[in-house]
MARFI-353363 format. One record per residue (C-alpha): residue in one letter; z, y, x. Coordinates in steps of 0.05 Angstrom, whole numbers, plus 32768, in hexadecimal, padded with zeros to 4 digits. Layout:
AZYX;...
# end
This chain:
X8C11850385A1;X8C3384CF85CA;X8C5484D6860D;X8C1984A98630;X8BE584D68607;X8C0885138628;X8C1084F38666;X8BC784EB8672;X8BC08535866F;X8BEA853A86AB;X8BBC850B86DA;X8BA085398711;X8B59852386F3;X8B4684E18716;X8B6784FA8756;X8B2185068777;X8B2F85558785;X8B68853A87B3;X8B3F851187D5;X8B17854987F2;X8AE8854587B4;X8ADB85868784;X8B048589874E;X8AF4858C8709;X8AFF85C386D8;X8B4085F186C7;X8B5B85FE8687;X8B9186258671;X8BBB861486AF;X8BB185CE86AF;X8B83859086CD;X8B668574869E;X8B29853C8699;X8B0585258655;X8B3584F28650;X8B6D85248635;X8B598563860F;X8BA185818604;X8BAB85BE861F;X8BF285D28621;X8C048609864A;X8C51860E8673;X8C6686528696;X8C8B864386DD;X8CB8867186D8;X8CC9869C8716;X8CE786E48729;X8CA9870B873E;X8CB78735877E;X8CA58783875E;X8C9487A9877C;X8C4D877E8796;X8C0C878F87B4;X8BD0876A87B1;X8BA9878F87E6;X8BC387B48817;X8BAD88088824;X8B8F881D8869;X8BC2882E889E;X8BDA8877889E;X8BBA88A588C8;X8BD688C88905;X8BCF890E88DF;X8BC389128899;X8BB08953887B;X8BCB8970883D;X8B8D89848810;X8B9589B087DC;X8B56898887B5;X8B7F894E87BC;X8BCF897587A4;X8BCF89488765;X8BD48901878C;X8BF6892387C7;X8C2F893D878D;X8C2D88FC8751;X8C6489238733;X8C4D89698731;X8C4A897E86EB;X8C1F89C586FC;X8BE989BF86C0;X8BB989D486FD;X8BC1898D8719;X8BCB895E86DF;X8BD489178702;X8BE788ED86B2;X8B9288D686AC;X8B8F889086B0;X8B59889086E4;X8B4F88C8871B;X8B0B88BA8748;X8B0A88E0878C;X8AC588F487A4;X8AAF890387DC;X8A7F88F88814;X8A8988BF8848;X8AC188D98883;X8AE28916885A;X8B1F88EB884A;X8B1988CB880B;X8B41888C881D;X8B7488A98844;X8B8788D48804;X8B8788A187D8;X8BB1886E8805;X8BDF88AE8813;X8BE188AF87CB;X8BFB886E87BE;X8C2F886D87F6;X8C4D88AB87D4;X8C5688838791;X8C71884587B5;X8CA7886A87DF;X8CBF8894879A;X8CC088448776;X8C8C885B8741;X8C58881A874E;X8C6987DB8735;X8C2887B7874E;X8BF387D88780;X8BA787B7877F;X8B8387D887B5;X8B3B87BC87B4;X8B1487D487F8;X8ACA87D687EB;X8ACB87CF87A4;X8A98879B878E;X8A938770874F;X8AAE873D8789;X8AE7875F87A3;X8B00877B8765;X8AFE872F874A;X8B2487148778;X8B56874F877B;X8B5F8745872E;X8B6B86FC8734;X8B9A86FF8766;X8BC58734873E;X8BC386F88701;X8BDE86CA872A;X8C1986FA873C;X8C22871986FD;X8C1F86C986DE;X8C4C86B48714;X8C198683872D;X8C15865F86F8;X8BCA865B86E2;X8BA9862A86FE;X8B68864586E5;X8B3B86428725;X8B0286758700;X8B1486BF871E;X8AF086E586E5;X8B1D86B886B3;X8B5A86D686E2;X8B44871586DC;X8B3E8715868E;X8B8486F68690;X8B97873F86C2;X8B7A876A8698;X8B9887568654;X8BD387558678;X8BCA879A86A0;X8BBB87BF8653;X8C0587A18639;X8C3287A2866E;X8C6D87D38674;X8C6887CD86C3;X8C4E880A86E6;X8C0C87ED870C;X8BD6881A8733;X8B9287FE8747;X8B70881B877C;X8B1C88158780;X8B11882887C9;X8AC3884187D0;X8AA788338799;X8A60883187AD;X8A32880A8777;X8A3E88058735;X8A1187CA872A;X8A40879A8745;X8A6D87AC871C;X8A4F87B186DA;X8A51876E86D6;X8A95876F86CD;X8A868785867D;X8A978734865A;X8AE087458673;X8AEA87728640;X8B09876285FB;X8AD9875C85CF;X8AFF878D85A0;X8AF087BE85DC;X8AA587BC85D5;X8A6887E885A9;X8A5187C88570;X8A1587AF85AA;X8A45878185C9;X8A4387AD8605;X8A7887D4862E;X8A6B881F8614;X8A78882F865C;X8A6988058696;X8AAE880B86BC;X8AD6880C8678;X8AE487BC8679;X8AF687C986CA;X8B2B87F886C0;X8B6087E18691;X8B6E882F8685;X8B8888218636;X8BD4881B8655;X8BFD885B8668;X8C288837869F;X8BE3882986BF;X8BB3884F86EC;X8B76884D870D;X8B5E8877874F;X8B1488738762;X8AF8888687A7;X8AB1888E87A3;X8A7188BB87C4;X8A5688C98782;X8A7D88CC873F;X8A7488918715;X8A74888786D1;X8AB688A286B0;X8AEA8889867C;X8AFB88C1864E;X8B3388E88670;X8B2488D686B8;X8B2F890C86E5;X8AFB89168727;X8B1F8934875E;X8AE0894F878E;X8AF0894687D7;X8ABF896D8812;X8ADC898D8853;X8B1889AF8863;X8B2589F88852;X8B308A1E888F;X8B7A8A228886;X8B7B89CF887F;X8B5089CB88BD;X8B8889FC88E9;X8BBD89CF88CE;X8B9C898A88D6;X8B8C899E8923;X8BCB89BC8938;X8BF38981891D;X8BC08959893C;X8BC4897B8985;X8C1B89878976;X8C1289C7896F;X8C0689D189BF;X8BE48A1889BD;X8BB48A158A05;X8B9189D089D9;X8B7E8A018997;X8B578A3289C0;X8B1C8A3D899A;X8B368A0E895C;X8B198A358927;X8AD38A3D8943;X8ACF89EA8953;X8AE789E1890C;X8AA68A1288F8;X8A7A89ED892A;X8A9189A9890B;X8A8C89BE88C2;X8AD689B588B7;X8AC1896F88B3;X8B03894588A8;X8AE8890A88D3;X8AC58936890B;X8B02895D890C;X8B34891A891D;X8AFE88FE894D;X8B0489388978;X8B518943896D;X8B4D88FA8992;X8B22891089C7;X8B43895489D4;X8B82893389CD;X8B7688F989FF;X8B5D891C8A30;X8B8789558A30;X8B4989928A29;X8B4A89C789FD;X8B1F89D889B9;X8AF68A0989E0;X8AEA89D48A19;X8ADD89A389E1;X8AA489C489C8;X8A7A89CF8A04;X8A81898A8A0F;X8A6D897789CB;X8A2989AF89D3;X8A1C89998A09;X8A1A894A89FB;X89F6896089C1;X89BF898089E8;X89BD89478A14;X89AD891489DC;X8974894889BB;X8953894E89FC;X895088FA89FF;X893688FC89B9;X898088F58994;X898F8923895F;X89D6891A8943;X89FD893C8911;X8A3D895C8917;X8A6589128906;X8A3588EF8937;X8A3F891B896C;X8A938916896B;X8A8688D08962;X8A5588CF89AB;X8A8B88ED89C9;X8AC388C289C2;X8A8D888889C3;X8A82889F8A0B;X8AC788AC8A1D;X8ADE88648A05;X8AA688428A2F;X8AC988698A68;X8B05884D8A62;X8AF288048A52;X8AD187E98A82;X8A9087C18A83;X8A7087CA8A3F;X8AB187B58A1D;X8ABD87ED89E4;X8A7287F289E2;X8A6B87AC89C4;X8A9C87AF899C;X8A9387EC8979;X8A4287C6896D;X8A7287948950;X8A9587BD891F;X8A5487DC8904;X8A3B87A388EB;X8A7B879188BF;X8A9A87AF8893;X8AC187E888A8;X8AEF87E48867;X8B1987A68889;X8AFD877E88BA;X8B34874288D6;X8B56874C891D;X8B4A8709892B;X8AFD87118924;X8B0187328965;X8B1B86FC898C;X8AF386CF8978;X8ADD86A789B9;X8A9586B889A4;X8AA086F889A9;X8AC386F689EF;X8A9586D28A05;X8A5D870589EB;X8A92873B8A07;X8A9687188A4D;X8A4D87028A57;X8A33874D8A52;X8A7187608A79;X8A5E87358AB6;X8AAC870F8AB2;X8ADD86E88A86;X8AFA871B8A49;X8B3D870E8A2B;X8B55870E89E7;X8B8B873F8A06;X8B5787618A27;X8B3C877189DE;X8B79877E89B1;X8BB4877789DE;X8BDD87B689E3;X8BB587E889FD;X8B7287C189FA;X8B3387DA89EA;X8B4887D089A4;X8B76880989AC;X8B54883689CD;X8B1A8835899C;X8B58883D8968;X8B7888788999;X8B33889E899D;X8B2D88958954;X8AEA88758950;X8B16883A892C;X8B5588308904;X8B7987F6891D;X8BB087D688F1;X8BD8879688FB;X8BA1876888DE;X8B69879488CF;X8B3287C288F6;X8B1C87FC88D3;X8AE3883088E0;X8ABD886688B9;X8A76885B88A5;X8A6A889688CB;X8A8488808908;X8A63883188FF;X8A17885488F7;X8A148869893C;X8A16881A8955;X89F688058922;X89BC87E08939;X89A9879F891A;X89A0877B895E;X899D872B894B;X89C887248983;X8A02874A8964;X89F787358920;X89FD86E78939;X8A3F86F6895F;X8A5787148921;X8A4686DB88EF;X8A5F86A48923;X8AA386D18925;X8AAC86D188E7;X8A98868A88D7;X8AC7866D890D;X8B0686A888F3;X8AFA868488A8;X8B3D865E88A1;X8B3886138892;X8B2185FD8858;X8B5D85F18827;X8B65861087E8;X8BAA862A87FD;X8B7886588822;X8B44866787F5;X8B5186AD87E8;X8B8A86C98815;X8B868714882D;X8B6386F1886F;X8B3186D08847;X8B17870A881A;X8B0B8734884E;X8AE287028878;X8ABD87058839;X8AAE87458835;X8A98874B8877;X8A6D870F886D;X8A4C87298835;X8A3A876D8855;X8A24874A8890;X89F887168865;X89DF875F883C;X89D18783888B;X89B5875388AF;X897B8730887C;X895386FE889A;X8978870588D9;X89AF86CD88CD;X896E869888B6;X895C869E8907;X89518665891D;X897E864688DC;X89A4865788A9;X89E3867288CA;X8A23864A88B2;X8A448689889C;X8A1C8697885F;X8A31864D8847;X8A75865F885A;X8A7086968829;X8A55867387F0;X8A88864387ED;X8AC6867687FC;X8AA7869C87C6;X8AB08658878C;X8AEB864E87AD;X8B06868D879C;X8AE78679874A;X8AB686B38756;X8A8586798746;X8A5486A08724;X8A4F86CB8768;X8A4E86878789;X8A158673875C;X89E986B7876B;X89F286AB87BD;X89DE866187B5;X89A08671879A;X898C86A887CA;X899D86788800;X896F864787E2;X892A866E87DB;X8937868A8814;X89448645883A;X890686278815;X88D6865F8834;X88FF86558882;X890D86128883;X88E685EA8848;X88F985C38817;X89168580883A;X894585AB8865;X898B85968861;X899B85DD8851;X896D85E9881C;X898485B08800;X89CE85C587FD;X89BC860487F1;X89A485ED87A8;X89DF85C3879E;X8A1085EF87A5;X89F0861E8773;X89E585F08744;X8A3185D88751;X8A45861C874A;X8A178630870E;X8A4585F186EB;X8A8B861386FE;X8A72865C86EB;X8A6D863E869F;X8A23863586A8;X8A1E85E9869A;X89DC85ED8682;X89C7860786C2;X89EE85D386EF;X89CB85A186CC;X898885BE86CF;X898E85D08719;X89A885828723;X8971856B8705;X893C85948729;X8960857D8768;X896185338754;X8911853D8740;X88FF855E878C;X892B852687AE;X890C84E88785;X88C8850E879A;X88D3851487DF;X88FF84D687EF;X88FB84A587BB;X893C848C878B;X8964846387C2;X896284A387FC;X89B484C087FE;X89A3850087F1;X897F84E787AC;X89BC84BC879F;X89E584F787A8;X89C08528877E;X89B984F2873F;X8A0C84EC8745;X8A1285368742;X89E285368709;X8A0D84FC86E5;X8A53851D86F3;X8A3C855F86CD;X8A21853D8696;X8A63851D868E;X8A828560869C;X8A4D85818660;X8A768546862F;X8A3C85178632;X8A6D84E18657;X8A4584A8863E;X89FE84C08657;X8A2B84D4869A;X8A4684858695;X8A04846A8690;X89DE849386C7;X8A1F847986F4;X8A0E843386E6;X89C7844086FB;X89E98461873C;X8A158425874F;X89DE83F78746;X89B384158773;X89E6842987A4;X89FD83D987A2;X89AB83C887AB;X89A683F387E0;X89F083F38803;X8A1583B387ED;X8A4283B687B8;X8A8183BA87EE;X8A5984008804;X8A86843A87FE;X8A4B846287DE;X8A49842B87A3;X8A9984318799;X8A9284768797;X8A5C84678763;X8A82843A8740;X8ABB8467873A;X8A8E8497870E;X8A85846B86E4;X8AC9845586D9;X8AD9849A86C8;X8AA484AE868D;X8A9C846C8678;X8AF0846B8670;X8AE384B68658;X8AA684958623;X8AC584558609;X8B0D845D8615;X8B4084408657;X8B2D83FB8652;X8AE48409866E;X8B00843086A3;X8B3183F486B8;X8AFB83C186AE;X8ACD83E886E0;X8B1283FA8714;X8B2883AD871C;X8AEC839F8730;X8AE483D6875E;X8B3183C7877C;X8B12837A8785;X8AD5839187AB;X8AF683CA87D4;X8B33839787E5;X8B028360880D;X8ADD838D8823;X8B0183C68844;X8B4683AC8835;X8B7C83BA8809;X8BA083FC8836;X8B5384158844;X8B5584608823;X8B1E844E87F7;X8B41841787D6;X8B7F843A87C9;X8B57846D87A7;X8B3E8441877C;X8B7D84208771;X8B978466875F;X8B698475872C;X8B6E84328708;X8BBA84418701;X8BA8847D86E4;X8B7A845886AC;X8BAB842786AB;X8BE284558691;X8BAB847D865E;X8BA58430863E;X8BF4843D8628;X8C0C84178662;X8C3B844A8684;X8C69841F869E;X8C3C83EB86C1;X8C0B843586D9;X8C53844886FD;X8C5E840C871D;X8C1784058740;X8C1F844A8753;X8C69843C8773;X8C43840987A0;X8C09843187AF;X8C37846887C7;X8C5B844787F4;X8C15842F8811;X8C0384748818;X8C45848A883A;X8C3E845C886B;X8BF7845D887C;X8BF884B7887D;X8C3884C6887B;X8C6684F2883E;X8C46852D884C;X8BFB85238846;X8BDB85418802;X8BC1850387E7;X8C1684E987EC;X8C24852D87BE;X8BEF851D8791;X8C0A84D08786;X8C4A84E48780;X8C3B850D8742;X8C1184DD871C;X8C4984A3872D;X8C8384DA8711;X8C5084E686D7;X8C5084A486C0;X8C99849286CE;X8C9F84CD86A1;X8C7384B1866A;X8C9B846B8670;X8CE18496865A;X8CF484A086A8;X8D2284E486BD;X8CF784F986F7;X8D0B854A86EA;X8D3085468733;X8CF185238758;X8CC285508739;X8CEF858D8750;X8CE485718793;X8C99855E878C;X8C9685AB877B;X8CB985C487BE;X8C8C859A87E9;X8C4C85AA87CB;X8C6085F887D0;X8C7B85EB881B;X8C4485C3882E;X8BFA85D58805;X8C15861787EA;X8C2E863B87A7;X8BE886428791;X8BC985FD879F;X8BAB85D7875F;X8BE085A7876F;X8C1785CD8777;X8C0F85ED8734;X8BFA85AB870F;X8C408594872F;X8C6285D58712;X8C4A85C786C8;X8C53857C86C3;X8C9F858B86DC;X8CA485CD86A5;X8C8E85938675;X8CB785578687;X8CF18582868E;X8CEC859B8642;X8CDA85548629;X8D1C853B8641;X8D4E85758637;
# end
């Protein structure tokens, strides 16, 4: 294989995914297109930074309790026979509130400060989702960053295989684990040599936890015991023994002896519930009463609420009380909304920064009768904190926590909160840029998205579709969970086709991004069926020459092309750009866009010279009409480089992109994306023609990692193509 041949394999694929356009399929690390089928992968090698989290554990809590259920994580290195700790998954269960979490991240923190974890995964809410993403993110550590491979359940495969060899000591933490549905789904991940003679996972979880490596472990929290591995241990976890409740409430109250009047009789009256027990540690503690005092006040708010028509249980009624006592010291309504607010997300992690949100100020401030401040909110000693002092929260540096327990009581469903909370999250979403796709930040707005989407039903379709559930759709292909991507899609669609009918703009890209997304799960057949259902409703409704028929027949031709039918693909283009010319003008940005299309599956069908045929005349058309620095034509001018260098022409490709950088330098400046992304393809070629470009692609390399980030498709294509050139000419 000649140096052109590889070459082409090195083209960022047409250059259209820089442009703000989707970008086609990953293999193996690399771009590629149709036009170049090699698929040789190059490791980037860098020191990882072990120890590493992906994940981060719950903040500590002010006084945790020593259980004697939980001695084996509190001791890892205990070797009593009583308390064997060497299974390969342990699964804590429990009822919500009696301090299943707080074990487990005790746990973990124990093995970090003795150095026995290599890698931590703490996945809150474990979903198919979350657990995904989680796994993904660990490949991409573990691999350095250097699979490009946008698909998380490919990443995940690529964890897994890696998680059953690996000599490093890793520990994967499945916070609540609350349906096993969700993640059942999770069986194809398995090696196949893992499976029954059925093809199916003998047990449901056994393909989720990699337990067939010794340096490896697994801890489940959960409210009911799931399926097991063989040799998982279940740790049962229920209320404190009398003993633990003395201890947890005198280190709670330091020991002061007036405050424990009466201790052991409130720890009766409260169950020696571990949750009931903190809550009024925080109340008795704040306000400086004693145990004995406490519990009047707790009988008698009970009483209070039965005679309105109230009944609470023992967890409801601590909660009440430091409910009450926060909306005493927070004036106007504050902690009252707030805590409405944290009900109806998800109390696993929900962002800082969704609470000061100016929708939600201004929510805050309108039922408050005056302005409220962010600082107001979660400044020091903010309503934020007191909610976290009167432990009816957990507040961390980015993330709010709360107890389901403790979210039930404002749990409402009012419209009104459940739009403040979708337009906070929605305007909390960081931009769209695949540096972003699937930070820390970014997950967890997704998981509060989705439990909002799950709580509040029809309530975000009032009056329209509310912007966050599109939001989530796309962060969720962004993140390659396209297949989840795919399954939200088409909810959103029937249930936009019964609000809003079928003409509604959302309905409409409701379908399309399913059908996109069905394509990038694997399902091709479905992209292309769903494509051509859409292109059959839009010639029905608007005829061939409306846009939004135009744009569902180009969506239709690019997967075809994409399925490896690149001449049908070719041919439906050429139907495109005629129309689009008939209807537009040839000069119209809709028919270059056409014609660009076709240039690529018809250069993809019959080889570079039918690209470059279609390109010049493009570059002609584009050049009178919008000029020759117009973005447009430099695009086009880009991609018939490209072409031009596929046709063996390396040399002549390098100099048309030397020209057309320094057209894009000046017109956007060094630092703009679409620079980066000419820079590589002109280094490409220079390196095709025989060039030493090893320095400039070092540098190419440190400003797409300064300036899109380590993980950005470019970034890594730039990483490879350098690993490549660099052992080509040493």
């Amino acid at each position: 294989m000649s140096d052109v041949d590889l070459a082409a394999g090195f083209v960022l694929a047409g250059q259209d995914w820089g442009r703000g356009v989707e970008p086609p399929a990953l293999h193996h690390g690399r771009w590629l297109d149709a036009a170049s089928r090699d698929t040789r992968e190059y490791s980037w090698r860098t020191p990882i930074p072990w120890p590493c989290r992906v994940g981060v554990p719950p903040a500590e809590v002010r006084c945790h309790q020593h259980r004697e259920a939980t001695f084996a994580l509190d001791e890892p290195r205990n070797r009593d026979r009583r308390y064997e700790t060497t299974g390969p998954v342990h699964v804590l269960v429990g009822p919500s509130g009696v301090g299943k979490t707080q074990a487990a991240s005790r746990y973990v923190r124990t093995l970090e400060k003795a150095g026995e974890i290599d890698l931590l995964i703490w996945v809150p809410g474990a979903t198919r989702e979350a657990v995904l993403s989680a796994y993904a993110e660990a490949a991409d550590l573990v691999e350095r960053g250097t699979s490009a491979i946008g698909d998380a359940e490919a990443r995940a495969a690529r964890f897994l295989s890696w998680a059953r060899d690996t000599h490093k000591r890793w520990f994967i933490v499945l916070d609540d684990l609350a349906d096993l549905d969700d993640l059942t789904d999770l069986g194809h991940l398995a090696d196949p040599a893992e499976l029954g003679g059925s093809g199916v996972p003998v047990d449901p979880l056994a393909d989720l936890w990699p337990t067939g490596n010794p340096n490896g472990r697994v801890l489940v929290t959960a409210r009911v015991a799931p399926p097991l591995p063989v040799g998982a241990h279940v740790i049962e976890l229920g209320p404190f023994r009398p003993v633990e409740s003395y201890e947890f409430l005198a280190a709670s109250l330091l020991d002061e002896a007036e405050l424990l009047d009466e201790y052991a009789e409130l720890a009766a009256d409260l169950g020696h519930h571990p949750l009931s027990l903190a809550q009024a540690a925080a109340y008795i503690r704040d306000q400086r009463v004693t145990c004995h005092d406490y519990r009047k006040l707790l009988a008698a708010a009970t009483r209070e609420r039965a005679a309105a028509g109230t009944v609470m249980g023992t967890t409801a009624g601590t909660v009440a009380l430091c409910a009450d006592l926060a909306d005493e010291q927070v004036p106007d309504g504050v902690a009252r909304m707030l805590r409405q607010l944290v009900a109806h997300l998800d109390g696993r992690g929900i962002p800082l920064a969704v609470f000061t949100q100016p929708v939600v100020l201004h929510h805050l401030g309108r039922a408050a009768g005056r302005p409220v401040s962010a600082e107001e909110v979660a400044g020091a000693s903010g309503a934020l904190d007191v909610l976290h002092r009167l432990g009816l929260i957990t507040r961390g540096e980015h993330l709010v926590q709360a107890a389901e327990a403790t979210r039930a009581m404002d749990l409402s469903g009012d419209p009104l909160v459940v739009h403040v909370a979708a337009e906070a999250l929605t305007t909390a979403w960081p931009p769209e840029d695949p540096a972003n796709h699937d930070d820390a930040l970014t997950r967890s707005l997704r998981q509060n998205a989705i439990l909002l989407r799950d709580l509040a039903g029809e309530t975000l379709w009032t009056p329209d579709c509310h912007l966050l559930l599109l939001r989530l759709g796309e962060s969720l292909g962004a993140a390659g969970l396209a297949r989840a991507a795919a399954v939200h899609f088409g909810q959103l669609a029937r249930l936009s086709l019964r609000h809003l009918g079928a003409g509604h703009d959302r309905t409409v890209t409701s379908m399309t991004r399913e059908a996109h997304w069905r394509g990038e799960s694997g399902d091709v057949a479905g992209a292309l069926d769903g494509f051509a259902r859409l292109l059959t409703d839009r010639l029905r409704t608007f005829g061939a020459d409306h846009p939004s028929t135009l744009d569902a027949w180009s969506r239709l031709a690019e997967w075809q092309g994409r399925s490896g039918d690149a001449r049908e693909a070719a041919e439906q283009y050429a139907v495109i750009a005629g129309q689009c010319a008939r209807i537009h003008g040839v000069d119209h940005p809709e028919t270059l866009r056409a014609g660009q299309g076709l240039a690529r599956w018809a250069g993809t069908a019959r080889g570079p010279w039918a690209a470059e045929r279609v390109l010049a005349s493009l570059v002609s058309t584009a050049t009178r009409a919008l000029g020759p620095l117009h973005s447009h034509t430099l695009d086009i001018r880009h991609d018939l480089a490209n072409w031009h260098g596929r046709s063996g022409h390396a040399s002549s490709a390098a100099r048309s992109l030397r020209v057309l950088l320094d057209a894009r330098v000046r017109e956007l400046g060094p630092q703009n994306p679409v620079v980066l992304l000419t820079r590589h393809d002109l280094l490409n070629w220079r390196a095709a023609a025989g060039e030493e470009v090893k320095d400039e692609y070092e540098r190419l390399v440190f400003d797409a990692r300064y300036l899109l980030g380590p993980g950005h498709p470019q970034t890594l294509a730039a990483r490879e193509a350098l690993e490549f050139w660099g052992e080509r000419s040493s």
